[in-house]
Biopython code that builds the backbone (N, CA, C, O; Angstrom):
import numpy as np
from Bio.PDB.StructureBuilder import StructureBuilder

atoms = [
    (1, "UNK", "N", (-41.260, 0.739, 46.260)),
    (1, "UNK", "CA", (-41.124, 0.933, 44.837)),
    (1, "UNK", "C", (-39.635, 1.101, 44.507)),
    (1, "UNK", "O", (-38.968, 2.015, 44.990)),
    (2, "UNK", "N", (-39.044, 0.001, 43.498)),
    (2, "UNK", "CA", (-37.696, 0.482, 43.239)),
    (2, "UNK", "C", (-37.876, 1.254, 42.240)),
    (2, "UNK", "O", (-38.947, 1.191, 41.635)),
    (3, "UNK", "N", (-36.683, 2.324, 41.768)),
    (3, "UNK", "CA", (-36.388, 2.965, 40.872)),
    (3, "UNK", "C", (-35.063, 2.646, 39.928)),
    (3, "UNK", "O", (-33.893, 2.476, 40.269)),
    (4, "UNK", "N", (-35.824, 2.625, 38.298)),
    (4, "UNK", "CA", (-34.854, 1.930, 37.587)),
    (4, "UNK", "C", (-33.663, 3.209, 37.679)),
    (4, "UNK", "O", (-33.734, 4.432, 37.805)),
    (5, "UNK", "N", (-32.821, 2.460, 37.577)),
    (5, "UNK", "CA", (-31.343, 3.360, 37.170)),
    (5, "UNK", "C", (-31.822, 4.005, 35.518)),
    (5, "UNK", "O", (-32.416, 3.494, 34.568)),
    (6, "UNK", "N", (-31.153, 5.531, 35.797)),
    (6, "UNK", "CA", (-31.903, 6.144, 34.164)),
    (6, "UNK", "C", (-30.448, 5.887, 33.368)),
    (6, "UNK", "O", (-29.312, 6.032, 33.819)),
    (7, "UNK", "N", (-30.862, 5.463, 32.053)),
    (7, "UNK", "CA", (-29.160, 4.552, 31.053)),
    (7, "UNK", "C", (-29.120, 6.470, 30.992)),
    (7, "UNK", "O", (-30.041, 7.259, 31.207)),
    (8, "UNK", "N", (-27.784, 6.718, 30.642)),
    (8, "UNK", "CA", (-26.908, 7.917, 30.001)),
    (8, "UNK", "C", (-26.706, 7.645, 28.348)),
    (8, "UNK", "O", (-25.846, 6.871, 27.929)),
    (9, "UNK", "N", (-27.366, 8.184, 27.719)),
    (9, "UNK", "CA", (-27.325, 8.385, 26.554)),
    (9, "UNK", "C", (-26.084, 8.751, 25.332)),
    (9, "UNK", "O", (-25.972, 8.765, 24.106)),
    (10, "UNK", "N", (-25.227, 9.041, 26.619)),
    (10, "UNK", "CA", (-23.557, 9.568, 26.449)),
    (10, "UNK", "C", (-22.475, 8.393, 27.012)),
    (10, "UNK", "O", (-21.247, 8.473, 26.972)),
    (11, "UNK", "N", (-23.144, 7.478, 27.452)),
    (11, "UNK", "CA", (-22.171, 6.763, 28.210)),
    (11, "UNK", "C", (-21.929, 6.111, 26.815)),
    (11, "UNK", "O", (-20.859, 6.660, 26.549)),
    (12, "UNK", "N", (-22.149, 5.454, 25.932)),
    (12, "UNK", "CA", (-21.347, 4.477, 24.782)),
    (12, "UNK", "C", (-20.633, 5.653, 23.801)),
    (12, "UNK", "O", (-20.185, 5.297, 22.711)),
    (13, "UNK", "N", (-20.542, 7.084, 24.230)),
    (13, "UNK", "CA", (-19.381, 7.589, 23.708)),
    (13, "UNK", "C", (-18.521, 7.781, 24.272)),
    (13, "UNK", "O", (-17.640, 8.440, 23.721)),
    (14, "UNK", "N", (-18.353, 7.410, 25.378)),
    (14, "UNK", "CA", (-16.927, 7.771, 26.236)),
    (14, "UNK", "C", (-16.373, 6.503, 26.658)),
    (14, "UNK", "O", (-16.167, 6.088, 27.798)),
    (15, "UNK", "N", (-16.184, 6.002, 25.612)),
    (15, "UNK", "CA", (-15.568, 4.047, 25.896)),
    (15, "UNK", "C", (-14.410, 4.532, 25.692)),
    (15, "UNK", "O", (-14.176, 5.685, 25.328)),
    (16, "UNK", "N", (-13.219, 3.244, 26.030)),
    (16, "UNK", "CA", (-12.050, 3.965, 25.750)),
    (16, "UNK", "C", (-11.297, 3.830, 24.248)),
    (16, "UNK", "O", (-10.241, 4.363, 23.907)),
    (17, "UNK", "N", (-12.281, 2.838, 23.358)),
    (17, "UNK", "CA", (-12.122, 2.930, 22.192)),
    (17, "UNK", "C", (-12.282, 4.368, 21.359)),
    (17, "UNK", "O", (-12.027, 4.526, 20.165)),
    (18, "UNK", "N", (-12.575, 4.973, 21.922)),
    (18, "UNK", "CA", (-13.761, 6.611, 21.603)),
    (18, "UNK", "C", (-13.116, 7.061, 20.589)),
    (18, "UNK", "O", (-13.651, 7.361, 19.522)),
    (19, "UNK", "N", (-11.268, 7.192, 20.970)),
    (19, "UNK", "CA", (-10.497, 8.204, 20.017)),
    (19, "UNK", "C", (-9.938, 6.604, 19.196)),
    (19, "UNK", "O", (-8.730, 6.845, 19.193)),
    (20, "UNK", "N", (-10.002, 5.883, 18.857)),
    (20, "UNK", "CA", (-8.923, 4.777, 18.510)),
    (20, "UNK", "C", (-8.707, 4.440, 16.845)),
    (20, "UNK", "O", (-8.081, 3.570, 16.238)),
    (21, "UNK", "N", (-9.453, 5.450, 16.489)),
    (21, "UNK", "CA", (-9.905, 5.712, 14.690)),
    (21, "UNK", "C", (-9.356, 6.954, 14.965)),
    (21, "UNK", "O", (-8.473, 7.075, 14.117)),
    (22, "UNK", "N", (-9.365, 7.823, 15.571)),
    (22, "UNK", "CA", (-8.810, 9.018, 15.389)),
    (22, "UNK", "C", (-6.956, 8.804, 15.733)),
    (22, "UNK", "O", (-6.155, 9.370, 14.989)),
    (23, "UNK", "N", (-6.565, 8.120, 16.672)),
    (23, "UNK", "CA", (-5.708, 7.790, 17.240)),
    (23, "UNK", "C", (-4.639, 6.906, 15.629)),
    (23, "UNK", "O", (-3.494, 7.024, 15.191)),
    (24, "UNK", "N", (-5.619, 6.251, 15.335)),
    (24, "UNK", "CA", (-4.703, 5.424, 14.423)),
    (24, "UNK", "C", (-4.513, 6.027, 12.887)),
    (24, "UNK", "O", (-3.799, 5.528, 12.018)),
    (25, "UNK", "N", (-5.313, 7.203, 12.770)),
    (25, "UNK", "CA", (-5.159, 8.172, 11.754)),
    (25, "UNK", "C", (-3.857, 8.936, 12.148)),
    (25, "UNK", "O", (-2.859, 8.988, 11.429)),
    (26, "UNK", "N", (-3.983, 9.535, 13.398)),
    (26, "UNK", "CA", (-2.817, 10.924, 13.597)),
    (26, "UNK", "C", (-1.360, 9.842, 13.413)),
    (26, "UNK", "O", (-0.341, 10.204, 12.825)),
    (27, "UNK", "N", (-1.507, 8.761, 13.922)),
    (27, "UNK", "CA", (-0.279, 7.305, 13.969)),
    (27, "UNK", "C", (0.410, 7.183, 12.191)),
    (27, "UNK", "O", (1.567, 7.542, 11.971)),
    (28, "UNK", "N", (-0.237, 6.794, 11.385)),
    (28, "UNK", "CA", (-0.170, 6.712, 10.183)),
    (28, "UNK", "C", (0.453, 7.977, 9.222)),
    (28, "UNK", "O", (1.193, 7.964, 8.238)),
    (29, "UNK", "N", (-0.393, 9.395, 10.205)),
    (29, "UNK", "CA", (0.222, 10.513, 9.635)),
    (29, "UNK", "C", (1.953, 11.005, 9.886)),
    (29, "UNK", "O", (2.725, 11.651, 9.177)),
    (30, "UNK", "N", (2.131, 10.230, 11.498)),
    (30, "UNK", "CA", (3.036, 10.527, 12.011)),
    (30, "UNK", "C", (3.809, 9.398, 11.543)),
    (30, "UNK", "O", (4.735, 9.835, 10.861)),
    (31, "UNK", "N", (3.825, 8.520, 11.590)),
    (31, "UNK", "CA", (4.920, 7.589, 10.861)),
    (31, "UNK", "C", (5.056, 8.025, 9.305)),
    (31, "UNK", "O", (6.195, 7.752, 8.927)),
    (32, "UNK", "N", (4.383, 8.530, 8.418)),
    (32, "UNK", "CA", (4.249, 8.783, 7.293)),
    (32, "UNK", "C", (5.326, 9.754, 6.995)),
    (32, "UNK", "O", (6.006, 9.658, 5.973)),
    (33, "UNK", "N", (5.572, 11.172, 8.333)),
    (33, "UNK", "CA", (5.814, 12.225, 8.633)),
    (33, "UNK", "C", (7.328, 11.542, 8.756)),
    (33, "UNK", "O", (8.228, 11.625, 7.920)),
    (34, "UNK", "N", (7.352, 10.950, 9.841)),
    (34, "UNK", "CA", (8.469, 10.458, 10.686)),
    (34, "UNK", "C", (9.524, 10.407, 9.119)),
    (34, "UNK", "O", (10.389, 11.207, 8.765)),
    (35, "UNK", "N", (8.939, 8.911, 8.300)),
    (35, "UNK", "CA", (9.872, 8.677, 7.244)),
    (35, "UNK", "C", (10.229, 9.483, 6.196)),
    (35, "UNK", "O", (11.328, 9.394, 5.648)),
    (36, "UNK", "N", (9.342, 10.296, 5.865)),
    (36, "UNK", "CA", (10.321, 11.784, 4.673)),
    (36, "UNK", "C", (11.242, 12.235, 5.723)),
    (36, "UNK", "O", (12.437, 12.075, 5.472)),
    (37, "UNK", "N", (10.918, 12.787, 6.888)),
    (37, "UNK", "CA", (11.945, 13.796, 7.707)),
    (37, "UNK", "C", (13.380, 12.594, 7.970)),
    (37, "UNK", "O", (14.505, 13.046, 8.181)),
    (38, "UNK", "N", (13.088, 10.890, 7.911)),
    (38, "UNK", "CA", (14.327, 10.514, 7.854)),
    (38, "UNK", "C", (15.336, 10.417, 6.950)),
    (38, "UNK", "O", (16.536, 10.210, 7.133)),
    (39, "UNK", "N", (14.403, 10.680, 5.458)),
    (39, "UNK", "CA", (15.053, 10.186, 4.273)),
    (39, "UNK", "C", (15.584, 11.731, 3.908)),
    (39, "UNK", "O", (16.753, 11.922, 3.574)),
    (40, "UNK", "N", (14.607, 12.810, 4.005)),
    (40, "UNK", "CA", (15.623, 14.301, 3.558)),
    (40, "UNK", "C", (16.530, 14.531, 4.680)),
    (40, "UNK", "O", (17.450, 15.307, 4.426)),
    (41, "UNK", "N", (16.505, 14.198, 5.487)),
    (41, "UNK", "CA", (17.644, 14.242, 6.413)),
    (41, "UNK", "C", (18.614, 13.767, 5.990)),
    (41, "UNK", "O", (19.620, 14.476, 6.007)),
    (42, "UNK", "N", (18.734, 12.109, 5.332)),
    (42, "UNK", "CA", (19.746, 11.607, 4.701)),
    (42, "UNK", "C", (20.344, 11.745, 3.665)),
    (42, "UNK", "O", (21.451, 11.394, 3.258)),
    (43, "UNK", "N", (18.904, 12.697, 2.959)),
    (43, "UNK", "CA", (19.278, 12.978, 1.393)),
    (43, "UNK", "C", (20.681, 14.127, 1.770)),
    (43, "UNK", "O", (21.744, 14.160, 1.148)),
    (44, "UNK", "N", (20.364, 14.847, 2.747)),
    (44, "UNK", "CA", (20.869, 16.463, 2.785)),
    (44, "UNK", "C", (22.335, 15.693, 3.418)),
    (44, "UNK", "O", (23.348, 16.109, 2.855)),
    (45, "UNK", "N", (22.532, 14.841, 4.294)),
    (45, "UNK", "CA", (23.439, 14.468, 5.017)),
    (45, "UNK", "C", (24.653, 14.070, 3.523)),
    (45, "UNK", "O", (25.801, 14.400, 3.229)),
    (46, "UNK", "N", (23.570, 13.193, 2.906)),
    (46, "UNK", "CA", (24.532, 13.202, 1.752)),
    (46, "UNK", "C", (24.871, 13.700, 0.773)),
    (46, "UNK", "O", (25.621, 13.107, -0.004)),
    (47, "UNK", "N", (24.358, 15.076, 0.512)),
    (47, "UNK", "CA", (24.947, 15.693, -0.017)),
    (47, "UNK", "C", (25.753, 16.918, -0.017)),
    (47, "UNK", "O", (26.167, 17.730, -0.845)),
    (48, "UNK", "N", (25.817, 16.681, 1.509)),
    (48, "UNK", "CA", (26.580, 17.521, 2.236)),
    (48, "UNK", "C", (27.992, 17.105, 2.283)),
    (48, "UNK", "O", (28.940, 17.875, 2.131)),
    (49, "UNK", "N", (28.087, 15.620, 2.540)),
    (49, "UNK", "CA", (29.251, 14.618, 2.356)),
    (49, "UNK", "C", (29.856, 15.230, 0.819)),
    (49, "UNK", "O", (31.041, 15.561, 0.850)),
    (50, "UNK", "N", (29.333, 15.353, -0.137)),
    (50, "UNK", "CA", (29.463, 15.018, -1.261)),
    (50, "UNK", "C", (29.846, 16.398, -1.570)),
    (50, "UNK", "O", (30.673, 16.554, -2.468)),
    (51, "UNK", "N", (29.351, 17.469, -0.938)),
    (51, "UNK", "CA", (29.942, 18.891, -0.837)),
    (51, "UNK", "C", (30.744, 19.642, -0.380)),
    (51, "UNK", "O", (31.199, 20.735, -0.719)),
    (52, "UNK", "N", (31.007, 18.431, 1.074)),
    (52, "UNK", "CA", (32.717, 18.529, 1.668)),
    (52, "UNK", "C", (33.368, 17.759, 1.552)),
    (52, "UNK", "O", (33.772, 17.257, 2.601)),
    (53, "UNK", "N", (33.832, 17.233, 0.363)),
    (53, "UNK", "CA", (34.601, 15.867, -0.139)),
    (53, "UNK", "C", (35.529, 16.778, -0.457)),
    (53, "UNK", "O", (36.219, 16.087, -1.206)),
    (54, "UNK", "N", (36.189, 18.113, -0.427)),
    (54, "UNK", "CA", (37.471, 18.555, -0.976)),
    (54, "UNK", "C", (38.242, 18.634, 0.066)),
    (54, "UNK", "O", (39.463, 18.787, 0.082)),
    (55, "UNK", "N", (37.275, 18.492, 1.228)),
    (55, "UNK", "CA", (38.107, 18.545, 2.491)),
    (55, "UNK", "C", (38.780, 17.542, 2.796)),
    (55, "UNK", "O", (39.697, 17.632, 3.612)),
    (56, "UNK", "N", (38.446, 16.364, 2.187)),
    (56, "UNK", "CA", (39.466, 15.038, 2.588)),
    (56, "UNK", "C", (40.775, 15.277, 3.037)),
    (56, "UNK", "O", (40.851, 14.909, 4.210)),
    (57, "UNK", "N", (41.699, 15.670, 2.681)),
    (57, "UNK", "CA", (42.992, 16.039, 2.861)),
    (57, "UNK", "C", (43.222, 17.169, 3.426)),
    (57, "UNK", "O", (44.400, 17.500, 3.283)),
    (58, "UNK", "N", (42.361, 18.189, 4.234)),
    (58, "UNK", "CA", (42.723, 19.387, 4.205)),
    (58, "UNK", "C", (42.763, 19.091, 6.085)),
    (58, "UNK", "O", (42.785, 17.976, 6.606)),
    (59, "UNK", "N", (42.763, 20.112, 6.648)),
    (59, "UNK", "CA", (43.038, 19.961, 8.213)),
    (59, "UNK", "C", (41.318, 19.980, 8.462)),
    (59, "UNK", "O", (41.005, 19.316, 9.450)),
    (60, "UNK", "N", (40.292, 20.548, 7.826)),
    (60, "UNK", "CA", (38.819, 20.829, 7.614)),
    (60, "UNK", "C", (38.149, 19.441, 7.553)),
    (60, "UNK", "O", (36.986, 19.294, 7.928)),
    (61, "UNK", "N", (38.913, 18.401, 7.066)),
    (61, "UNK", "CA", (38.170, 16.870, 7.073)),
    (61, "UNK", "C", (37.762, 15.848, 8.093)),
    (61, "UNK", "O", (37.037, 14.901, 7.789)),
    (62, "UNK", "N", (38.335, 16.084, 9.582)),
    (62, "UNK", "CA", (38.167, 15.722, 10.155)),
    (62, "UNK", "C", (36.069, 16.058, 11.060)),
    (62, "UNK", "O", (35.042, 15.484, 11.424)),
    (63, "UNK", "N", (36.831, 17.566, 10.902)),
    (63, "UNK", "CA", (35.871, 17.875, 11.066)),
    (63, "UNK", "C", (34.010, 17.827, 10.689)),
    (63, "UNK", "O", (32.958, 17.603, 11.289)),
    (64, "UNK", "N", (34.490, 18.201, 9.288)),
    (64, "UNK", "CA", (32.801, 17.966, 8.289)),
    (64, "UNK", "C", (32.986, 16.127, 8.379)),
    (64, "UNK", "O", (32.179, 15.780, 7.517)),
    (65, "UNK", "N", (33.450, 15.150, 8.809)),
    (65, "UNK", "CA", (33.415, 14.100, 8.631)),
    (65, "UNK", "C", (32.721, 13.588, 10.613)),
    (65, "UNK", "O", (31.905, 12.675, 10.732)),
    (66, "UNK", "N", (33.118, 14.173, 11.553)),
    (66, "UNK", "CA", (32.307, 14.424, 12.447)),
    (66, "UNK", "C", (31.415, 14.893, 12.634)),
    (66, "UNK", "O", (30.721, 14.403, 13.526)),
    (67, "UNK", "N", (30.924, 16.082, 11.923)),
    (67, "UNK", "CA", (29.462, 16.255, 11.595)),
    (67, "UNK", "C", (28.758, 16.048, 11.551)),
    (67, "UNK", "O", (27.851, 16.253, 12.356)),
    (68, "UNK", "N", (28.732, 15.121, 9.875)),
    (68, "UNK", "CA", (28.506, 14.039, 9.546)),
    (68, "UNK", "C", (27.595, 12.914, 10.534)),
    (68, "UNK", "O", (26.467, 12.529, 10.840)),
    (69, "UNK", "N", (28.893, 12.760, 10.729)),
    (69, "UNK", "CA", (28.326, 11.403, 12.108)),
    (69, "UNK", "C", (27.626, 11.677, 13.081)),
    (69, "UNK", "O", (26.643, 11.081, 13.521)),
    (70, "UNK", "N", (28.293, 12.888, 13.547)),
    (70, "UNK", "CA", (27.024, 13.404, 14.788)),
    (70, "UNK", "C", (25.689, 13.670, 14.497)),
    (70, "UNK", "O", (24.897, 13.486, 15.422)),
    (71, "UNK", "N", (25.102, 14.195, 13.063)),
    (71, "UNK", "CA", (24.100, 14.626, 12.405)),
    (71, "UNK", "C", (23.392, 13.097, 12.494)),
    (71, "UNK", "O", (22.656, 12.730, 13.410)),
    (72, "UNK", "N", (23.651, 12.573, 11.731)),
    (72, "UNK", "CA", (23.034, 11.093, 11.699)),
    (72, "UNK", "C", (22.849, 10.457, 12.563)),
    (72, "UNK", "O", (22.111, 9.501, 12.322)),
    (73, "UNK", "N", (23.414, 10.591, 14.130)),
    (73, "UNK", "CA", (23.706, 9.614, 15.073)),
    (73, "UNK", "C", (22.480, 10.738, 15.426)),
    (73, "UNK", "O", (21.448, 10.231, 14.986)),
    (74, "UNK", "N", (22.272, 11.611, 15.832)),
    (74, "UNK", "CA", (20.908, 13.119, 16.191)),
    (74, "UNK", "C", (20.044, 12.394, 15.216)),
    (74, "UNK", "O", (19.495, 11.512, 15.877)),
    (75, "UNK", "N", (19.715, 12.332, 14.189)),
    (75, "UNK", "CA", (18.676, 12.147, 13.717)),
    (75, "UNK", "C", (17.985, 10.861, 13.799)),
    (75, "UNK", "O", (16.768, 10.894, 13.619)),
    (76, "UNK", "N", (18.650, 9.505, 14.087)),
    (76, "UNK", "CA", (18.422, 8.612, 14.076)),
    (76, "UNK", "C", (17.956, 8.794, 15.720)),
    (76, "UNK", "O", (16.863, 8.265, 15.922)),
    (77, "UNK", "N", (18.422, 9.286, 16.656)),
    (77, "UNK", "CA", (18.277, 9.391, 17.957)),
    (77, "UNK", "C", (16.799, 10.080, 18.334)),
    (77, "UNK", "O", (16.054, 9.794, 19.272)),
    (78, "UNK", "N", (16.649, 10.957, 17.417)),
    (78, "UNK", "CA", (15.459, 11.624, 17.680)),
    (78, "UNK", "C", (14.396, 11.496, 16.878)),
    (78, "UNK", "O", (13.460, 12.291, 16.962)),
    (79, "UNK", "N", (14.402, 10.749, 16.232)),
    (79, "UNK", "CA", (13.107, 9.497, 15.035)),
    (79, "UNK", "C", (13.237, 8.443, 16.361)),
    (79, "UNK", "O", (12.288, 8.411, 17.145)),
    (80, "UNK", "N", (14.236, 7.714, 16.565)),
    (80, "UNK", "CA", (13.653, 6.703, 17.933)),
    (80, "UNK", "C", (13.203, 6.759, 18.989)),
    (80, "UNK", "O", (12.501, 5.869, 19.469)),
    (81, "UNK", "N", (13.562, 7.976, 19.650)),
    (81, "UNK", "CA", (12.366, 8.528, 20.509)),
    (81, "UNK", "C", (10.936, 8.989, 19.982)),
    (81, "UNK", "O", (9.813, 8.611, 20.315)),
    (82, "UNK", "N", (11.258, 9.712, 19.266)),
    (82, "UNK", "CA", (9.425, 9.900, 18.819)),
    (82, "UNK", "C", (8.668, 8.478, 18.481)),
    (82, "UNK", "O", (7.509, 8.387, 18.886)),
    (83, "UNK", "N", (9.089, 7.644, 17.951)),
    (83, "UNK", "CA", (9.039, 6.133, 17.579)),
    (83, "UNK", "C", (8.242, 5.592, 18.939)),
    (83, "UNK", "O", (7.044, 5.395, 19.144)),
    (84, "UNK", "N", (9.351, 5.445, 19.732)),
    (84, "UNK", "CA", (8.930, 5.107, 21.081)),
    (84, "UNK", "C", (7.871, 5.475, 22.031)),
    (84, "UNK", "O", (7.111, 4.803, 22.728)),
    (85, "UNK", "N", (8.108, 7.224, 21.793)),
    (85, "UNK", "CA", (6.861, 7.614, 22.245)),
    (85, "UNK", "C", (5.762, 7.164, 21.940)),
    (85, "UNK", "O", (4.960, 7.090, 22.872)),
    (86, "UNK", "N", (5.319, 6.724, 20.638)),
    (86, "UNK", "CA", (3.671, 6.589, 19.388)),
    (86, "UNK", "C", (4.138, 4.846, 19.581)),
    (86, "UNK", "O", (3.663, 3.905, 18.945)),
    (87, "UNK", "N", (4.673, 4.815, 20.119)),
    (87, "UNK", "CA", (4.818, 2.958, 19.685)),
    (87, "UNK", "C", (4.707, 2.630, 18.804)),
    (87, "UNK", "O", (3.895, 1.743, 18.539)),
    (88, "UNK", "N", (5.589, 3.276, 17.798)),
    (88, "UNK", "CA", (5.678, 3.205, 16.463)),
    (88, "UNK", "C", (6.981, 2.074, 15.881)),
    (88, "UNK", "O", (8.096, 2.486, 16.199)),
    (89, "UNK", "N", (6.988, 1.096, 15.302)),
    (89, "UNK", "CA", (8.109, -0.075, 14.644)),
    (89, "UNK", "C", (8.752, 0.790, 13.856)),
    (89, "UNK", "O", (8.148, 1.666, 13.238)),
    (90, "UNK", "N", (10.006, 0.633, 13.804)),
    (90, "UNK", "CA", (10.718, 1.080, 12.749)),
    (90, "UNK", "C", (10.875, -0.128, 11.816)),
    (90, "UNK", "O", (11.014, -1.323, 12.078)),
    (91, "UNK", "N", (10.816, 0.505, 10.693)),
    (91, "UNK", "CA", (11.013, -0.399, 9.625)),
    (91, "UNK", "C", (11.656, -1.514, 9.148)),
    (91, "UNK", "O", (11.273, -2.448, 8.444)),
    (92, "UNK", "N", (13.121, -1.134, 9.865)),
    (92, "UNK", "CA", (13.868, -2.340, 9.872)),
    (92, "UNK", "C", (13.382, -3.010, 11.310)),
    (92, "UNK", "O", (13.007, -4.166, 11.119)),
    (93, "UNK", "N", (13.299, -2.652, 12.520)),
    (93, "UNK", "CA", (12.839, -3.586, 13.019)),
    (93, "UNK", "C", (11.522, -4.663, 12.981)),
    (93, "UNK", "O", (10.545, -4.218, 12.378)),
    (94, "UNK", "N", (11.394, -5.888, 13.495)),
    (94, "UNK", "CA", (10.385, -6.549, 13.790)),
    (94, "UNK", "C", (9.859, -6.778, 14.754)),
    (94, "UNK", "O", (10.602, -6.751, 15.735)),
    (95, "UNK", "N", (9.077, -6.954, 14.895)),
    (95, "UNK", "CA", (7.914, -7.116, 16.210)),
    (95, "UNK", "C", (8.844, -7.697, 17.521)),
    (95, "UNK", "O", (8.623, -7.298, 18.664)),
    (96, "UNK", "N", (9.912, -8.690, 17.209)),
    (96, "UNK", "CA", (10.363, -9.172, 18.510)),
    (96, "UNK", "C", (11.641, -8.692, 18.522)),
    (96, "UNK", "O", (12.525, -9.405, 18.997)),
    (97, "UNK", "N", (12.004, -7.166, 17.907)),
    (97, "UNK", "CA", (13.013, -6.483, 18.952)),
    (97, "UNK", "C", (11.807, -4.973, 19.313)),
    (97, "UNK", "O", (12.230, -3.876, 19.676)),
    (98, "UNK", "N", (10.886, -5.173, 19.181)),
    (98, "UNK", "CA", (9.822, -3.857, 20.170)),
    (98, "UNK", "C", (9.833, -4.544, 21.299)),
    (98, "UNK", "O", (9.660, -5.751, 21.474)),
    (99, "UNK", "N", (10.085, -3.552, 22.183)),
    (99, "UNK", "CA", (9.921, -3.731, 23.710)),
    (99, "UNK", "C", (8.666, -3.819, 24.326)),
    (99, "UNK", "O", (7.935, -2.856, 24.091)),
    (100, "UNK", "N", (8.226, -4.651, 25.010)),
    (100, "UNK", "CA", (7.180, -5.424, 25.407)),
    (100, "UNK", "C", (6.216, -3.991, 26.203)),
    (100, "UNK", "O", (6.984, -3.151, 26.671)),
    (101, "UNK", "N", (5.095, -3.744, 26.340)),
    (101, "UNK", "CA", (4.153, -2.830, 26.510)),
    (101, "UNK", "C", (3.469, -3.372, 28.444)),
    (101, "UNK", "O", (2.560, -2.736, 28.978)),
]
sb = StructureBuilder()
sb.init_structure("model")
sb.init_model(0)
sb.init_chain("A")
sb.init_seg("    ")
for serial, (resi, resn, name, xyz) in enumerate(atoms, 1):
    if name == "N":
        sb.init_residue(resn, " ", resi, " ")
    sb.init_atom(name, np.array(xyz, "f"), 0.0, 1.0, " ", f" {name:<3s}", serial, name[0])
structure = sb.get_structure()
């Protein structure tokens, strides 16, 4: 007498599609997330510029003008890693400068 194999009643929830609606929700939230935190970043960057503009001439300009740059060059640095992590496109890029999977 063979014996049928008994089906698992749980097995068509543990496909690996399982989370991939949940997955592409938290994605959407996080890119959503990603782009305010790039744009008030830039908002603040610039009006920070715009708040140490008396320093132009002073020995102080060099400085808030490195800031500056370092702030932006950090923020852009750490939106492209998280990016990377979620395999997330940045906006200006297109599909054929994402690095192949």
């Amino acid at each position: 007498m063979t014996e049928k194999p008994e089906s698992n009643p749980f097995a068509s929830l543990f496909t690996p599609d399982f989370y991939a609606e949940w997955r592409t929700h938290i994605k959407q939230m996080l890119i959503s997330s990603l782009e305010a935190n790039e744009k008030m970043a830039q908002a603040s960057l610039g009006w920070y510029e715009k708040a140490t503009a008396w320093t132009k001439d002073t020995p102080w300009g060099p400085w808030c003008k490195s800031f500056v740059t370092m702030t932006e060059k950090l923020v852009e640095d750490v939106s492209s890693m998280a990016r990377s992590v979620w395999h997330i496109e940045h906006p200006r890029d297109g599909p054929e400068r994402m690095p192949k999977a």
